[in-house]
C-alpha positions in Angstrom: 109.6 141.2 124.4 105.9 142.5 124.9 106.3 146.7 124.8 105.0 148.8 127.7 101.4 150.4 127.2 101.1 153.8 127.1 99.1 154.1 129.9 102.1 152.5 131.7 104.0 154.6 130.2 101.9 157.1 131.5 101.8 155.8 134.8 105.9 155.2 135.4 106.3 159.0 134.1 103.8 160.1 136.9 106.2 158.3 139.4 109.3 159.3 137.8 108.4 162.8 138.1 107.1 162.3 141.4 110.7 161.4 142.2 112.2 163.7 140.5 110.2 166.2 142.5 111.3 164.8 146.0 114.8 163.5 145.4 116.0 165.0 142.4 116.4 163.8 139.0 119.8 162.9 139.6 119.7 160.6 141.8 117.4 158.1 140.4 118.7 154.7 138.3 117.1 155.0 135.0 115.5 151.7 134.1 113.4 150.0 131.5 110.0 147.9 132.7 107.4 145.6 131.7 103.9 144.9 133.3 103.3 141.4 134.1 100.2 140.1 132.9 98.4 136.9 131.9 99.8 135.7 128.9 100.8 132.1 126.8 104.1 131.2 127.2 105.7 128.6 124.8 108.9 126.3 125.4 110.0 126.1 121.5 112.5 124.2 120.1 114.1 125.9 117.0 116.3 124.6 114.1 116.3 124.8 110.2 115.3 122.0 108.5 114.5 121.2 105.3 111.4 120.1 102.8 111.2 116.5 101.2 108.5 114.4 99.5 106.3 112.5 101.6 107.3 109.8 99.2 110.7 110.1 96.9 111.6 107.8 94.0 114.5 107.4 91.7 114.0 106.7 88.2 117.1 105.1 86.7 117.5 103.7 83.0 116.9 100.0 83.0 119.5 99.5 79.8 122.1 101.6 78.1 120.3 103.6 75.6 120.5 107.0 73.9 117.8 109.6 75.0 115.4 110.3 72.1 113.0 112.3 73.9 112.2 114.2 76.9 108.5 114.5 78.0 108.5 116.0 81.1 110.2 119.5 82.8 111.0 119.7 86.3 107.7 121.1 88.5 105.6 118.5 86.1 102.5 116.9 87.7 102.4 113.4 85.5 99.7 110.4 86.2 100.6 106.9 86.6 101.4 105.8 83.2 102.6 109.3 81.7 105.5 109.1 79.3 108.7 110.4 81.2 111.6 109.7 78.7 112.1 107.3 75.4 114.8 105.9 74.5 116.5 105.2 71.3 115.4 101.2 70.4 115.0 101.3 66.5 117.9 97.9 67.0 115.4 96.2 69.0 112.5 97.1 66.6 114.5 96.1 63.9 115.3 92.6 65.5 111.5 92.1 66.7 110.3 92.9 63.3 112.7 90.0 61.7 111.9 87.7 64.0 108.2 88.1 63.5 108.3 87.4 59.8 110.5 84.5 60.7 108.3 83.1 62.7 104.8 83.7 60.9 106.0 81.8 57.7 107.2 79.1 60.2 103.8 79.1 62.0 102.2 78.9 58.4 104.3 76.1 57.7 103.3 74.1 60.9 99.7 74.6 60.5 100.4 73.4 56.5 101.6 70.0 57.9 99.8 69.8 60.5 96.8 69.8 58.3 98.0 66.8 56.1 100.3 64.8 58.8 97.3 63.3 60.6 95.8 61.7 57.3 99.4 60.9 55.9 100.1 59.1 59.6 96.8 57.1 59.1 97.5 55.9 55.3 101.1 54.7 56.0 99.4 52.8 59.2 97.1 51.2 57.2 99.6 50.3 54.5 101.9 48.8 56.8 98.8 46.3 58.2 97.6 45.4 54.5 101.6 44.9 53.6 101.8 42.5 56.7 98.7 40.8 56.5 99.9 39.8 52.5 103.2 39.0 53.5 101.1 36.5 56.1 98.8 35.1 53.4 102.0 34.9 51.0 104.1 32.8 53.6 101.3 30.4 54.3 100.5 29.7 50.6 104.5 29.6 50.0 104.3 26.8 53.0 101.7 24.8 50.8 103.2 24.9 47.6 106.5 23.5 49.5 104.5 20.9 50.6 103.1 19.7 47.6 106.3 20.2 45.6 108.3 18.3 47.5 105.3 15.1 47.5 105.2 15.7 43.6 102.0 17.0 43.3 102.8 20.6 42.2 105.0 21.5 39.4 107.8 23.6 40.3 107.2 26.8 38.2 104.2 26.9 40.8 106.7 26.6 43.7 108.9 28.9 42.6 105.9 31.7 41.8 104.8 31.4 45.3 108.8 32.0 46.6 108.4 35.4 44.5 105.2 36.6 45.5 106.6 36.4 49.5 109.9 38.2 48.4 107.8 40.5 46.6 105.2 41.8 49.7 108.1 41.7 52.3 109.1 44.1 50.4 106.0 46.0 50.2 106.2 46.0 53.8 109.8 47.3 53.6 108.5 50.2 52.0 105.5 50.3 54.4 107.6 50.0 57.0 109.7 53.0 56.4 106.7 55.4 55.1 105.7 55.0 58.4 108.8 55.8 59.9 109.0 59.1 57.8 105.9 60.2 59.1 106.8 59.6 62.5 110.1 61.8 61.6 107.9 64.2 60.2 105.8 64.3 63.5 109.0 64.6 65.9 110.2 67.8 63.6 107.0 68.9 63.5 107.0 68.9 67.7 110.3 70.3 67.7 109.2 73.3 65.4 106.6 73.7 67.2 109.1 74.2 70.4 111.0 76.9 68.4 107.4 78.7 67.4 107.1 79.3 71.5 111.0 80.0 71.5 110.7 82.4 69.2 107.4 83.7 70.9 109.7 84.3 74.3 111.9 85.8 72.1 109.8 88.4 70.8 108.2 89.4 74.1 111.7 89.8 75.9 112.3 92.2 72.9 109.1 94.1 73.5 110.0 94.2 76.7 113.1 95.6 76.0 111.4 98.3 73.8 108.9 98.7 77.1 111.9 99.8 79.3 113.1 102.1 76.9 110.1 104.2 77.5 110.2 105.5 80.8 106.4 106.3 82.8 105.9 107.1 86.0 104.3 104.3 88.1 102.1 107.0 90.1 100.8 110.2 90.6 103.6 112.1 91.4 106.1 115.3 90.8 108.7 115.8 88.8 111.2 117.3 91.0 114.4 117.2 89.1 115.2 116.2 85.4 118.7 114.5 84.8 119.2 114.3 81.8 118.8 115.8 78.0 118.2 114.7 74.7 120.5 112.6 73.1 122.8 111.8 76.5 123.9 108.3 76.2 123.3 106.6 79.4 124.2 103.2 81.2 121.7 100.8 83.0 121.6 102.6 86.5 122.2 106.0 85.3 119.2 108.3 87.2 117.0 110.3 85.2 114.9 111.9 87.2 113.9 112.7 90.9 110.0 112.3 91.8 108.2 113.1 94.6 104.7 113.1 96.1 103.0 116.5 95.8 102.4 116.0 99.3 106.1 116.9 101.8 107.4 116.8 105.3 109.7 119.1 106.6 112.8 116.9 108.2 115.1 118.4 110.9 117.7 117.4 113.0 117.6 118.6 116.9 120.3 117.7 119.9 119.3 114.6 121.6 119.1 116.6 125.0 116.5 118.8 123.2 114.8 115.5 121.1 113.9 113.9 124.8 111.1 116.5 125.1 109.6 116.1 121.6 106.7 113.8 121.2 104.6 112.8 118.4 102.2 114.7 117.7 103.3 118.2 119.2 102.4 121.7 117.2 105.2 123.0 115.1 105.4 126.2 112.9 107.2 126.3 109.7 108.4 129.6 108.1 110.9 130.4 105.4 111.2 131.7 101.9 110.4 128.3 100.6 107.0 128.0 102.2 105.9 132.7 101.6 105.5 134.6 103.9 103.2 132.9 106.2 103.3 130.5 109.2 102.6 127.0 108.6 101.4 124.5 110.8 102.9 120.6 110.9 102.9 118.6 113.5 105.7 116.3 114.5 105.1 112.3 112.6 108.3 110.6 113.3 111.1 110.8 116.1 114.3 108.6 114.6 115.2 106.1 117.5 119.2 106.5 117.1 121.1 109.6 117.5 123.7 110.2 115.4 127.3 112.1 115.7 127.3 115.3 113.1 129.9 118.4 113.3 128.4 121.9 113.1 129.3 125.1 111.4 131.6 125.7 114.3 133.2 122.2 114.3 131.8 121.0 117.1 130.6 117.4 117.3 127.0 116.9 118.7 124.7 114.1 118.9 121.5 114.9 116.6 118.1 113.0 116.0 116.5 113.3 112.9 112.6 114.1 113.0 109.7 114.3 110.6 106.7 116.7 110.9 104.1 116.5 108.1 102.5 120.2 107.1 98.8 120.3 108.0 98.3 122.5 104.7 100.3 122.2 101.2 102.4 126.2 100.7 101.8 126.8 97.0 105.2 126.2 95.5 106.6 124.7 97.8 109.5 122.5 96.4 111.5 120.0 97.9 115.6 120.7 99.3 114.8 124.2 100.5 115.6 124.9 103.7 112.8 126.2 106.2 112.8 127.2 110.0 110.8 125.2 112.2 109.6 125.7 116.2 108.7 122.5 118.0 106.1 123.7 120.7 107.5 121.1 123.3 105.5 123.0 125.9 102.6 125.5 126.1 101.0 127.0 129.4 99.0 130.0 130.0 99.3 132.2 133.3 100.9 134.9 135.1 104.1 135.9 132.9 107.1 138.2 133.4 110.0 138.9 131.1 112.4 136.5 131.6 115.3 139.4 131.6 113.6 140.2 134.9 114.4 137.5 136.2 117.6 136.9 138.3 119.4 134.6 140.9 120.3 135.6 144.1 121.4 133.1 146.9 120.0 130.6 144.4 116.6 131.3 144.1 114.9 133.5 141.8 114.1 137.5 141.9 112.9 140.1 140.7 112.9 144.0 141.0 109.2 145.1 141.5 108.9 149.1 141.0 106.9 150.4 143.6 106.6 154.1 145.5 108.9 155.6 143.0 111.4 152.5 143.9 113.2 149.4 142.8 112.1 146.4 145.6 113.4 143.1 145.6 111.1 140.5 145.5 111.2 136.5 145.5 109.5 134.6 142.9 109.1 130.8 141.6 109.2 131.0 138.2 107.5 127.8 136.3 107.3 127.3 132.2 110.0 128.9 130.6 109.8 130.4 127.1 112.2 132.5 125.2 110.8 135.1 126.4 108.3 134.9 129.2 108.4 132.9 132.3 105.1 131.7 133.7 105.4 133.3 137.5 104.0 131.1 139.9 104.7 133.0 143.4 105.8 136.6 144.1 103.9 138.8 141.6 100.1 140.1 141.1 98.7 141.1 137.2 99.8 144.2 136.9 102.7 144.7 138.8 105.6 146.5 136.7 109.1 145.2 136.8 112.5 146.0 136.0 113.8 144.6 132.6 117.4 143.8 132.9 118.4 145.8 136.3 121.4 147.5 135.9 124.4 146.6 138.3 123.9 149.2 140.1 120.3 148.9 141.3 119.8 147.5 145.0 116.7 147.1 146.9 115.0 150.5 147.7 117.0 152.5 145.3 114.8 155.3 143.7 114.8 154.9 140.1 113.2 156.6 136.6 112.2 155.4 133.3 114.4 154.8 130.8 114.4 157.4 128.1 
């Protein structure tokens, strides 16, 4: 409530003991007033909210581990990629490092036989073709010596030698034959240990990925806002370990939905509270929730309450998220005539005022526009200046002398 000047002050006295003069001091209702003058009036919405990150984000352990080492403390400012947390993973080191030096003296051995395979493949090809192309020369000259045999005209020690030398190549080709058949095994292993390289390849990635996940960084540029966890807690996958946020916050607030019809996006609000000093900030409202929901208040009674979002113009130093603040919405703003609302009354249902005039309360009519908590913006009735009375007491009619309130 704006306080009376003290040339008002002044002024009222003069009348007050210009009353007391004529009619006595007795017999005047004492009163309190206020001047009506041009002023800002403001229809404010009020609440407590509280502070959150613009952006909020969980970070959980992706396997069960045991916590070798915390990086970080709560209030932190970390870079994208800035060690959080590691986890214990000397198993999966262990395992990796195994698995390595099984699968380098495999790789040796592949590129070993891969070096001579090639050349071996060729010389049991070629083999096989001399082997055949003997066994073909031995069968034809074993087909002429039959020949002649049989007409007399070869001996048959001759006959017989020629029999031998075709048992004898088929079974150089026998041999040939299944040389080359080796080194086709030798190729098909060789193809299949060459599968189990890149198996074993997959293997060891998964397990430095594993290692990977055991250290925790943060993704961003962010806060840390709370830590979870300490050295040497064993945790499940899932368990959370710390609470980030963006150094940037809005403040979030839940209003009555009768109240939440006049808020718009985009109106002035003014955030105060131990969490943000001692100033005023300024925010502005970002986000009006579409559904109302049912919550219970302090005093048990069920209301209907919208959630909104207003986004500080200017960062508080400090300022940490979960800590509650108070916030006024400016749903309306208007600049005029004003009088004290507690000046105001109904009568007949319209509203009035008593206007102190010639040492006397007067009634007056008035239309009374923008309402704030409290000012009214007086449209008709009253001139800059005029001094009214605050709260009339009950006994106060129209035309009854009064005198300031001591």
């Amino acid at each position: 409530m704006r306080k009376k000047s003290i040339a008002i002050i002044i002024a009222v006295g003069i009348i007050a003991a210009g009353s007391v003069m004529a009619y006595g001091h007795l017999s005047a209702v004492e009163v309190d007033v206020d001047v009506v003058g041009e002023e800002r009036v403001q229809e404010i919405i009020s609440g407590t909210g509280h502070l959150v990150g613009d952006e909020e984000r969980e970070v959980v352990a992706r396997h069960s581990m045991a916590v070798d080492e915390i990086a970080v403390d709560a209030g932190d400012a970390v870079e994208a990629g800035a060690l959080l947390a590691r986890g214990d993973s000397e198993e999966y080191e262990l395992e990796k490092h195994n698995l390595i030096v099984e699968r380098d003296a495999l790789r040796d051995e592949i590129e070993s036989r891969e070096d001579t395979l090639p050349s071996k493949s060729d010389s049991a090809q070629s083999r096989l073709i001399a082997a055949r192309e003997s066994l073909r020369e031995a069968e034809e000259n074993a087909a002429v010596m039959s020949d002649l045999f049989e007409a007399g005209a070869t001996a048959e020690k001759d006959y017989r030698s020629a029999q031998l030398q075709v048992s004898a190549v088929q079974a150089d080709v026998s041999e040939a034959e299944a040389a080359l058949a080796e080194v086709r095994r030798q190729s098909r292993q060789l193809e299949a240990e060459a599968r189990r390289l890149g198996s074993m390849d997959e293997q060891i990635a998964s397990l430095r990925q594993r290692i990977a996940q055991h250290e925790l960084t943060a993704d961003r540029g962010m806060v840390v806002g709370e830590k979870l966890v300490s050295e040497g807690d064993v945790v499940s996958a899932g368990t959370p370990l710390f609470l980030l946020h963006t150094e940037t916050m809005l403040v979030k607030i839940d209003v009555l939905a009768e109240d939440a019809r006049q808020t718009e996006v985009g109106q002035l609000a003014m955030v105060s509270g131990d969490a943000v000093g001692d100033e005023e900030w300024e925010a502005s409202v970002e986000k009006i929730h579409p559904r109302a929901t049912e919550r219970v208040s302090e005093l048990g009674v069920r209301q209907r309450r919208v959630p909104l979002e207003l986004r500080l113009v200017e960062m508080p130093d400090g300022a940490q998220p979960g800590y509650p603040v108070d916030v006024d919405i400016i749903v309306q703003e208007e600049e005029g005539l004003a009088v004290d609302r507690d000046a105001v009354f109904q009568l007949d249902g319209e509203d009035h005022v008593f206007l102190l005039r010639d040492d006397a309360a007067h009634l007056r009519e008035v239309t009374v526009g923008l309402e704030g908590d409290e000012l009214a913006i007086v449209l008709e009735g009253l001139s800059d200046g005029d001094l009214v009375v605050v709260n009339p007491p009950g006994e106060l009619d129209d035309g009854i002398r009064v005198r300031l309130e001591e």
